[in-house]
TITIKE-53271 format. One record per atom (N, C-alpha, C, O): x, y, z; residue in three letters. Coordinates in steps of 0.001 Angstrom, whole numbers, plus 500000, padded with zeros to 6 digits. Example, Ala and Ser with C-alpha at 12.3 -4.5 7.8 and 13.67 -1.06 7.14 Angstrom:
<nodes>
513190494310507800ALA 512300495500507800ALA 513200496700507800ALA 514236496681508465ALA 512850497750507080SER 513670498940507140SER 512900500030507870SER 513409501138508039SER 
</nodes>
This chain:
<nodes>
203613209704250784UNK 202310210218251098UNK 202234211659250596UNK 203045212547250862UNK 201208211759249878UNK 200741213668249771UNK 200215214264250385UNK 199564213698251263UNK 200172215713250305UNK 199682216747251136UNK 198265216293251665UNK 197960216210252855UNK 197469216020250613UNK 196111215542250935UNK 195746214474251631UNK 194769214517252379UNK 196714213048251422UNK 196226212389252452UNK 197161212421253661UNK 197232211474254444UNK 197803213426253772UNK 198419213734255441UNK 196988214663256008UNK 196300214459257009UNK 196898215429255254UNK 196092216327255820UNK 194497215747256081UNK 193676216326256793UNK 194264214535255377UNK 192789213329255478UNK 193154212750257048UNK 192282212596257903UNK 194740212432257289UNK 194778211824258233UNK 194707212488259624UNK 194306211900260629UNK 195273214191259581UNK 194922215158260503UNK 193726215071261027UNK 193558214832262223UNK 192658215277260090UNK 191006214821260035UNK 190970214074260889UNK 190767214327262077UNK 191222212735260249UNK 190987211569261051UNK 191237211477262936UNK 190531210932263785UNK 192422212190263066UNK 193456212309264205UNK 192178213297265192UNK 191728212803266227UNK 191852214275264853UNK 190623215262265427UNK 189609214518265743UNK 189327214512266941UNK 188675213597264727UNK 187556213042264804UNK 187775212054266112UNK 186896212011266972UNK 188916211304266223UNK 188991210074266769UNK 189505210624268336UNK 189593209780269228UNK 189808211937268606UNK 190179212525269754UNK 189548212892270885UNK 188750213773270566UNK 189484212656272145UNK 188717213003273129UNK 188309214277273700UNK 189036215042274334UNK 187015214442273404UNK 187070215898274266UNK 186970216285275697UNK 186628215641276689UNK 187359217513275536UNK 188113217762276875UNK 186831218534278207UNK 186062219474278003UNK 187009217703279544UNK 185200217865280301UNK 184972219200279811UNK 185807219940279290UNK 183330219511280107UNK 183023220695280281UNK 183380221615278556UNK 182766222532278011UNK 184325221029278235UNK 184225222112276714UNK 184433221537275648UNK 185515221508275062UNK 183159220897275209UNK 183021219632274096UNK 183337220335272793UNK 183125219550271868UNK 183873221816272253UNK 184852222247271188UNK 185749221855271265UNK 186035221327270191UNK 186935221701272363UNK 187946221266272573UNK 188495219597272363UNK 187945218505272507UNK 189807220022271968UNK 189431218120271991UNK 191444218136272367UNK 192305219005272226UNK 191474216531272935UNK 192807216539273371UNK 193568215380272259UNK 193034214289272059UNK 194515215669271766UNK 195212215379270933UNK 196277214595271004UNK 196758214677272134UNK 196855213888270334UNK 198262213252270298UNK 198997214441269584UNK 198811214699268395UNK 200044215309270590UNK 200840216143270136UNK 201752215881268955UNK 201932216503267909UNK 202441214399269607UNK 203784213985268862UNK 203188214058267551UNK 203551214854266685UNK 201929212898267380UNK 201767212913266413UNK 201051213816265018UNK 200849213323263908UNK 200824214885265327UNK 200633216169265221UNK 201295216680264402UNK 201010216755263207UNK 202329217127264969UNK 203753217669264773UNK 204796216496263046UNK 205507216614262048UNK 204061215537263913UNK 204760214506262763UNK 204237214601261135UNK 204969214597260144UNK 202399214709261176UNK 201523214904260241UNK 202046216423259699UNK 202216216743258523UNK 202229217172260768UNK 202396218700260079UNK 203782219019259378UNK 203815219837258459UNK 205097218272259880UNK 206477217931259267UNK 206336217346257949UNK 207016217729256997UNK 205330216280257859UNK 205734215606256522UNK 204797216349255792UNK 205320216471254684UNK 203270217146255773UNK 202987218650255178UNK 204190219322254439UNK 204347219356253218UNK 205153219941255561UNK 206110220668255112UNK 207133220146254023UNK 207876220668253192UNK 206815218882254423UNK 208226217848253423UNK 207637218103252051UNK 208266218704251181UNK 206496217664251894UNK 205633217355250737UNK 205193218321250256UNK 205313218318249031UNK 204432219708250907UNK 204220221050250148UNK 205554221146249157UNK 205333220598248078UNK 206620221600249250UNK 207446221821248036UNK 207019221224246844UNK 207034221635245684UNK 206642220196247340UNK 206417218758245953UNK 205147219321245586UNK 205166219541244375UNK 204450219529245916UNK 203092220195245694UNK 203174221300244876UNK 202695221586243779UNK 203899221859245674UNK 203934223745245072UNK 204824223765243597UNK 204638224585242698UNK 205569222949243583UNK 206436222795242231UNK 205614222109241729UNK 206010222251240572UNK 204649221371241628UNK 203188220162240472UNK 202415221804240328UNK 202091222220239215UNK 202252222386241214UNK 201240223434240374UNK 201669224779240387UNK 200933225701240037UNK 202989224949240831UNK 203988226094239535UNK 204151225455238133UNK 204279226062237070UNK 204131224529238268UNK 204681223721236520UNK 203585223524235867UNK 203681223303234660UNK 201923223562236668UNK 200949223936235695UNK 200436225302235937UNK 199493225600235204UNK 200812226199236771UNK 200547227318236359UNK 201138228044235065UNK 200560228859234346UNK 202730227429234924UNK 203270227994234008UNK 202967227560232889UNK 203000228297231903UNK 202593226210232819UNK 201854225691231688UNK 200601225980231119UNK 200330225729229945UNK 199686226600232075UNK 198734227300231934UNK 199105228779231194UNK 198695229036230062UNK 199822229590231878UNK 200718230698231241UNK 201224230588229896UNK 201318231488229061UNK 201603229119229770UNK 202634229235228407UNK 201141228985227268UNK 200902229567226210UNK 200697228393227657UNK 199507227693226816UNK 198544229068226838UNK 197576228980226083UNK 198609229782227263UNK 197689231229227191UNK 197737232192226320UNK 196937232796225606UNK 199556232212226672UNK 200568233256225651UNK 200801232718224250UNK 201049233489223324UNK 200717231259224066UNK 200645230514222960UNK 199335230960222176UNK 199318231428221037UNK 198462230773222834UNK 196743231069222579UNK 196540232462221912UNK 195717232681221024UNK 197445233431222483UNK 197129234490222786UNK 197973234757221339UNK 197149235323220620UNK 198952234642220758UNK 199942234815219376UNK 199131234032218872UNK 198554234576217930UNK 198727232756219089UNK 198179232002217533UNK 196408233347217314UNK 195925233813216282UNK 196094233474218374UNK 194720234264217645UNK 195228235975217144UNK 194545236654216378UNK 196408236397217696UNK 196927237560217169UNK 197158237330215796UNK 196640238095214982UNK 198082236093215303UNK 198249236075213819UNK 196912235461212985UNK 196794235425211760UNK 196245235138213673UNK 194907235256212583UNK 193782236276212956UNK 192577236339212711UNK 194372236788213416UNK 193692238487213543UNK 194220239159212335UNK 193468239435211400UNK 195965239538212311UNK 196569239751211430UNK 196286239317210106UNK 195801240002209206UNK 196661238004210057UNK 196042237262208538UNK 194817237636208032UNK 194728237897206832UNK 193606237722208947UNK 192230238087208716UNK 192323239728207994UNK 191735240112206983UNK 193069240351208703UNK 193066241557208581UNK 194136241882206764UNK 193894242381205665UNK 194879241462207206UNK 195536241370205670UNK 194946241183204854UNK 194873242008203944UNK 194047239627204822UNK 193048239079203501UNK 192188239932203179UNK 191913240172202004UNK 191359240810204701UNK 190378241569203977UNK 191056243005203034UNK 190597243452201983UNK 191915243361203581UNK 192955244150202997UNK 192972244381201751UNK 192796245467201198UNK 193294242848201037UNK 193553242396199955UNK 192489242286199283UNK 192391242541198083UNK 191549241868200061UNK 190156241705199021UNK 189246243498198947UNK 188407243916198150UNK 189915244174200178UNK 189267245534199671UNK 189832246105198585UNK 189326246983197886UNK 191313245388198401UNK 191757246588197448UNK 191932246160196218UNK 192253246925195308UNK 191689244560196015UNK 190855244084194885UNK 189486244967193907UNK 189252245511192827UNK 188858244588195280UNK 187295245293195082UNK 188039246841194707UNK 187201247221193890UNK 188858247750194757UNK 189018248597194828UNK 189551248550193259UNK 188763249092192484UNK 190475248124192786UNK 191308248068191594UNK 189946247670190858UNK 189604248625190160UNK 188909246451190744UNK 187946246585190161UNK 187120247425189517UNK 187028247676188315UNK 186358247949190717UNK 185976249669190369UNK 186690250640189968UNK 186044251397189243UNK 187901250987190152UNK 188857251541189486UNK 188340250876187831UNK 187752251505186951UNK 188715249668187805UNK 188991249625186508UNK 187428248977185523UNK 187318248853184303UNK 186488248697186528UNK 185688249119185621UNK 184480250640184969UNK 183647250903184101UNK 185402251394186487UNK 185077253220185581UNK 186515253136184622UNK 186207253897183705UNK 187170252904184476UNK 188074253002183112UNK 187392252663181744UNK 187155253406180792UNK 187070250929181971UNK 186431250722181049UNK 185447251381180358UNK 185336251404179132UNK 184490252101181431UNK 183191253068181075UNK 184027253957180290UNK 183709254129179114UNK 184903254465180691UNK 185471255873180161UNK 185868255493179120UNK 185533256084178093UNK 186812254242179087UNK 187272254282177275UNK 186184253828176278UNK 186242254027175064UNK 185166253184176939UNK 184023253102176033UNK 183102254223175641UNK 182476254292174583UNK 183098254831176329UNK 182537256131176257UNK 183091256824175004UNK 182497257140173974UNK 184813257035175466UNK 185293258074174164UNK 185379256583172894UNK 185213256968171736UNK 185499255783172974UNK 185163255285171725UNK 184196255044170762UNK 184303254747169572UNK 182917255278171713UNK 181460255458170932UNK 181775257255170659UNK 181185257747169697UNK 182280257767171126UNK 182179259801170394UNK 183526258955169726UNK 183086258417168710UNK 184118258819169788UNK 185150258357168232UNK 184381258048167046UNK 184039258816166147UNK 184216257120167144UNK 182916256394166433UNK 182199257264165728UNK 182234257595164543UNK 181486257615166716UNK 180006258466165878UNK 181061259610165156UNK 180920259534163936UNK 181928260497165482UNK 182654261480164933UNK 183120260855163183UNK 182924261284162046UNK 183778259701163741UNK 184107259072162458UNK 182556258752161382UNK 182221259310160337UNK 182184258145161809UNK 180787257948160943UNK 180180259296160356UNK 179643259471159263UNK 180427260252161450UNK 179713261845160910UNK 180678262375159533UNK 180307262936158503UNK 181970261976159946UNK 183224262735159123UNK 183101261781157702UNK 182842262333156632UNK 183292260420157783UNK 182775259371156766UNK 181601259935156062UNK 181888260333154933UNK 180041260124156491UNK 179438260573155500UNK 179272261572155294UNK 178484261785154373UNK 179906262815156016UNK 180126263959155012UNK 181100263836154152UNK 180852264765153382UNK 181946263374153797UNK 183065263002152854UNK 182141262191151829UNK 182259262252150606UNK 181257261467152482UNK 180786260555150875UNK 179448261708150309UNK 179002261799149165UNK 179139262298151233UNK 177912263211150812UNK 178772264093149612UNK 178425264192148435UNK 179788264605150137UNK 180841265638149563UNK 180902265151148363UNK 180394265798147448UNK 181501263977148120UNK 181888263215147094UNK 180828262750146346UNK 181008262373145188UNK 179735262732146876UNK 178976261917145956UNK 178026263448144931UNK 177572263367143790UNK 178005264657145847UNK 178010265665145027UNK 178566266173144407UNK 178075267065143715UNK 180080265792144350UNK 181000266245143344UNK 180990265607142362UNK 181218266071141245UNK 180612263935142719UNK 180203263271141696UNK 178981263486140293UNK 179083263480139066UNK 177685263689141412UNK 176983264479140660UNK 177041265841139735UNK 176456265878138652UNK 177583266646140106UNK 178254268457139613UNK 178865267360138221UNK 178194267323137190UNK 180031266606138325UNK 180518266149137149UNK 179936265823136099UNK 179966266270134952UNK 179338264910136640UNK 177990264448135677UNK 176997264644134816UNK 176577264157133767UNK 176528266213136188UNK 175732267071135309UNK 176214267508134030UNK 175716267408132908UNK 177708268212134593UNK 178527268910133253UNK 178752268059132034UNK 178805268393130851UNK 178882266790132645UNK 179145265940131289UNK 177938265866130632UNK 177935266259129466UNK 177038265505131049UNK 175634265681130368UNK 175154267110129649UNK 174465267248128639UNK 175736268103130489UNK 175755269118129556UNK 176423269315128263UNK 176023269738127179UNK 177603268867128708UNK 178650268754127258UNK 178036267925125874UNK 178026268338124715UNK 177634266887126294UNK 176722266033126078UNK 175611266521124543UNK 175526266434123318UNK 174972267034125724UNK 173473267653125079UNK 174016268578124090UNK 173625268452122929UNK 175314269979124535UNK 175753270925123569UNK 176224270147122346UNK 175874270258121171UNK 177278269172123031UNK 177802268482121443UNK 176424267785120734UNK 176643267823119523UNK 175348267282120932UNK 174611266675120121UNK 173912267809119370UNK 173747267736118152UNK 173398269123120274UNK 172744270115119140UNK 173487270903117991UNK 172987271426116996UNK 174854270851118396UNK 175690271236117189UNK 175506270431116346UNK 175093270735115228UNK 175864268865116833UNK 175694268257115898UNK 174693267865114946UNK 174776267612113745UNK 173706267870115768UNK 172658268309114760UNK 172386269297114210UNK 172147268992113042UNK 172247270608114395UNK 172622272032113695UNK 173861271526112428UNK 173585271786111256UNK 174693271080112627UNK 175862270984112153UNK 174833269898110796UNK 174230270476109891UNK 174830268827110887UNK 173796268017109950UNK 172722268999109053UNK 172505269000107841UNK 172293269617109860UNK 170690269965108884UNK 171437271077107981UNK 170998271341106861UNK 172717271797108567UNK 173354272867107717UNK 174322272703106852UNK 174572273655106112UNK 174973271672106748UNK 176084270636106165UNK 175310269730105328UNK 175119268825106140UNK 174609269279104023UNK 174351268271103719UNK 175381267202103207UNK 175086266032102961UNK 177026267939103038UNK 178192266537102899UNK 177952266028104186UNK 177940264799104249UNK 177698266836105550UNK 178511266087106473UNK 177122264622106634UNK 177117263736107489UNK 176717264706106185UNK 175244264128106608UNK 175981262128105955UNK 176010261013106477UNK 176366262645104787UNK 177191261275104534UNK 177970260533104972UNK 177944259312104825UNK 178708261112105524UNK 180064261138106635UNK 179340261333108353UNK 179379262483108792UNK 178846260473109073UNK 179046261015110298UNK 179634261058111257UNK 179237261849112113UNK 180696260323111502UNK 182528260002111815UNK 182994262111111527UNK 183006262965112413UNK 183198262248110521UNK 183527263804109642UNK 182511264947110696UNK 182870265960111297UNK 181083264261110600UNK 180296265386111825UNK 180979265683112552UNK 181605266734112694UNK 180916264006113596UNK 181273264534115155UNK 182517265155115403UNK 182681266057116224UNK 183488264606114604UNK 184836265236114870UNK 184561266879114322UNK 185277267538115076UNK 184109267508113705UNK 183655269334113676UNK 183027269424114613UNK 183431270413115225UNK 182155268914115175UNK 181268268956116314UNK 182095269042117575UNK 181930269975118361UNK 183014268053117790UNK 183881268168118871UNK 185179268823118554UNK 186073268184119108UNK 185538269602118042UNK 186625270452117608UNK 185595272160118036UNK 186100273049118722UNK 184623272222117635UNK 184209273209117571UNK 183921273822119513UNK 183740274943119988UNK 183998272588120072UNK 183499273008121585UNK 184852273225122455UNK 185000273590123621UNK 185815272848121415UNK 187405273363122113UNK 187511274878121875UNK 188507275494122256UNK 
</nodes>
């Protein structure tokens, strides 16, 4: 028998008891059996009290269990975002890098392109200056050579014989 139905039968033992004249709170009892209901209480509480120490502690263990499994995904949570801030972080880091090396590679660039066509500007006027001169040389050797013709009437036969006086004469 358990605590509860000893203690249903206490109940019972009260209800079914006579009360005593004059003071109908009172009621008169079977002692023995009393004493007997309240002994096997005592027998059976232990048995009781050890069923719900063994779920209190189970309650306890299952709490403290509860209580570490949501600590490590507190932790974990906390790590991942961790990881994803300092993702996001290396990102931005590295896409102001990118800005920056793009940056000095467009002033590379344009520097080079500036330095490129002043070099061909350079060149292409040195080219010209040459040119001119040769055209000058040019023009001098042809008026000798003609001077040289209208004043020479051998060389006029020979004009191979001209140019070579013509070009001897401008050395």
């Amino acid at each position: 028998m358990n605590v509860d139905e000893i203690l249903e039968e206490m109940d019972d033992l009260l209800d079914k008891s006579s009360a005593v004249p004059f003071v109908p709170h009172k009621k008169v009892i079977d002692g023995e059996r009393m004493r007997e209901l309240i002994n096997d209480v005592r027998l059976n509480l232990p048995h009781e009290l050890k069923a719900a120490q063994k779920i209190e502690f189970d309650c306890q263990r299952i709490l403290n269990e509860a209580k570490i499994s949501a600590e490590n995904t507190i932790r974990k949570a906390e790590e991942r975002a961790a990881m994803i801030a300092s993702k996001e972080t290396i990102v931005t880091e590295a896409r102001k890098k990118a800005v920056e090396i793009l940056r000095k590679a467009q002033e590379q660039a344009a520097a080079v392109q500036k330095t490129a066509a002043l070099s061909v500007a350079q060149m292409l006027n040195d080219a010209e200056a040459a040119h001119q001169k040769s055209l000058l040389d040019i023009k001098r050797t042809k008026e000798k050579l003609q001077h040289t013709l209208k004043t020479s009437p051998a060389l006029t036969q020979n004009p191979q014989a001209a140019a070579n006086a013509a070009f001897k004469e401008k050395k």
